[in-house]
One Martini backbone bead per residue (centre of mass of N, CA, C, O) as a GRO file, in nm:
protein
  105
    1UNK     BB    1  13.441  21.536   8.649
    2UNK     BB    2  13.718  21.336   8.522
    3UNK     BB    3  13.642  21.203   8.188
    4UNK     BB    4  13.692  21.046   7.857
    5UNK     BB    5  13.370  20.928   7.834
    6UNK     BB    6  13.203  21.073   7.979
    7UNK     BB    7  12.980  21.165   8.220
    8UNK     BB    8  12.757  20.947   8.216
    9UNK     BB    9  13.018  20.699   8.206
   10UNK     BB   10  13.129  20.799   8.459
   11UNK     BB   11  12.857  20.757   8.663
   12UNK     BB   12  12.841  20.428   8.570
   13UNK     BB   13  13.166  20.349   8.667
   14UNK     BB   14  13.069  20.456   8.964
   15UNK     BB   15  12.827  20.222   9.039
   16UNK     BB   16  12.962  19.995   8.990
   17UNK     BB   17  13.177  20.020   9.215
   18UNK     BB   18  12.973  20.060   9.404
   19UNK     BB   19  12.864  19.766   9.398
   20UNK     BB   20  13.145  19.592   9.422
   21UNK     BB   21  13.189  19.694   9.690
   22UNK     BB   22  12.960  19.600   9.847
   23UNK     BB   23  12.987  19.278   9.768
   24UNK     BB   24  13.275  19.274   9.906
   25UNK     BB   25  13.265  19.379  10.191
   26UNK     BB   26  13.114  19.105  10.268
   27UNK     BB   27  13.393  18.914  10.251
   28UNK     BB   28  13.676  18.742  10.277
   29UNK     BB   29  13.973  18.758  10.149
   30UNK     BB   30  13.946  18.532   9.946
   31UNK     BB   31  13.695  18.547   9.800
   32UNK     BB   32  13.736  18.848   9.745
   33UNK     BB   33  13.987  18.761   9.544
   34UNK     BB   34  13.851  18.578   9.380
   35UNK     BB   35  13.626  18.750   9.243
   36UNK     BB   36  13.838  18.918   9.107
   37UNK     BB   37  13.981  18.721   8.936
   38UNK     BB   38  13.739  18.620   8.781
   39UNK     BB   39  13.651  18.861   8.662
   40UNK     BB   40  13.909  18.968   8.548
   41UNK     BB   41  13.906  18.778   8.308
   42UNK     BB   42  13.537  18.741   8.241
   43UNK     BB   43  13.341  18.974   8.267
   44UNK     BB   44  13.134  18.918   7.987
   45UNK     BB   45  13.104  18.607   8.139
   46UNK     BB   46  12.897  18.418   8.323
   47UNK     BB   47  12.972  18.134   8.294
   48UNK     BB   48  13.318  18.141   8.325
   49UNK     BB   49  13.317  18.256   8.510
   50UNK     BB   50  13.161  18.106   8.767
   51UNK     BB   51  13.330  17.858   8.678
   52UNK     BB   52  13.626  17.987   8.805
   53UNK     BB   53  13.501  17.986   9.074
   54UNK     BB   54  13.414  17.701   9.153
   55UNK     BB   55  13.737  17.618   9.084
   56UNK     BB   56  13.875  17.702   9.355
   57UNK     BB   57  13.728  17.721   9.594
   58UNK     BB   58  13.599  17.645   9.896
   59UNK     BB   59  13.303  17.885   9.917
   60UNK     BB   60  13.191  17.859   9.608
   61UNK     BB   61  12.892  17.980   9.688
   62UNK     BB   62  12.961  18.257   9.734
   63UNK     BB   63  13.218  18.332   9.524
   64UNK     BB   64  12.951  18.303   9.279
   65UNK     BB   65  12.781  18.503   9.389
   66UNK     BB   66  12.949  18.744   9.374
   67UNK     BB   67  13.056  18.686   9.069
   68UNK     BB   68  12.773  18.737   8.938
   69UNK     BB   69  12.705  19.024   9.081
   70UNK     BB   70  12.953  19.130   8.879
   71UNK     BB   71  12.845  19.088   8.620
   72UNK     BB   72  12.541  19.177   8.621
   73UNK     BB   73  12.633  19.462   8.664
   74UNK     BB   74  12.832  19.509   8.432
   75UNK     BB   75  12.619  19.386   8.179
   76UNK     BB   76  12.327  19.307   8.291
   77UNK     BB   77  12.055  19.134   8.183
   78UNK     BB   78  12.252  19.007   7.916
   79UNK     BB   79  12.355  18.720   8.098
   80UNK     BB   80  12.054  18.568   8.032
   81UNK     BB   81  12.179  18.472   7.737
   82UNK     BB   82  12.394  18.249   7.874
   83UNK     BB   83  12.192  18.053   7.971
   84UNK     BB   84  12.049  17.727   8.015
   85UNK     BB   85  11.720  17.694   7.983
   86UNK     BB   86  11.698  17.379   8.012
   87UNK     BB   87  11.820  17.398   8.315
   88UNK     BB   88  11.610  17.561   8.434
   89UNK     BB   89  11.359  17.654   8.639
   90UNK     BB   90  11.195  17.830   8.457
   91UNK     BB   91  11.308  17.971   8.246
   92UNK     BB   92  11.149  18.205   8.049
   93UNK     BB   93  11.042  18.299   8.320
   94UNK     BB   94  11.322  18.361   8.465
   95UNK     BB   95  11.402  18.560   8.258
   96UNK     BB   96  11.197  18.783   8.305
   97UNK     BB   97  11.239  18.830   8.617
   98UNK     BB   98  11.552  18.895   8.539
   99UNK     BB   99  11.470  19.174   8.404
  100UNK     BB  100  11.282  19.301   8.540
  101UNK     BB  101  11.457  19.367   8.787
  102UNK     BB  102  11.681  19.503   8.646
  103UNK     BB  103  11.493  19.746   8.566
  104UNK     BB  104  11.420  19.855   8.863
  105UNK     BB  105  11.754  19.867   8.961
   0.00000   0.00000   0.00000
């Protein structure tokens, strides 16, 4: 494999891909275009992909759930340094359990 980021990086980004691909391809051509316009705006922002994803309209939750699951693939666990505790059901017990689960995936 050749790759300027170096092997480790490179497979790295090729695992990122192949989750982007998996999570894209069960959804209709508009939604999964809409998820890649959300991400590539603002791959490392969970809380403004998502915002961007659900004022496109259409199926807002599927756009909002695929597009979510692109920035977590993408950033990790750290996507839930950004969620709003104060409304989240269970928010710090909600945030440890998606770190573990994070990091068993």
């Amino acid at each position: 494999m050749s790759c300027r980021l170096g092997r480790r990086k490179c497979l790295l980004q090729k695992e990122k891909n192949q989750i982007a691909n998996a999570v894209l391809s069960s959804v209709k051509t508009f939604e999964r275009d809409s998820c890649r316009a959300c991400f590539s705006l603002t791959p490392n922002d969970f809380c403004e992909t998502n915002a961007t994803a659900i004022w496109q309209g259409g199926d807002t939750d599927t756009i909002a759930a695929m597009t979510g699951a692109l920035v977590g693939a993408h950033i990790g666990s750290q996507f839930a340094d950004s969620l709003p505790l104060e409304r989240l059901e269970d928010g710090p017990e909600f945030i440890t359990y998606l770190r573990s689960l994070a990091e068993r995936l």
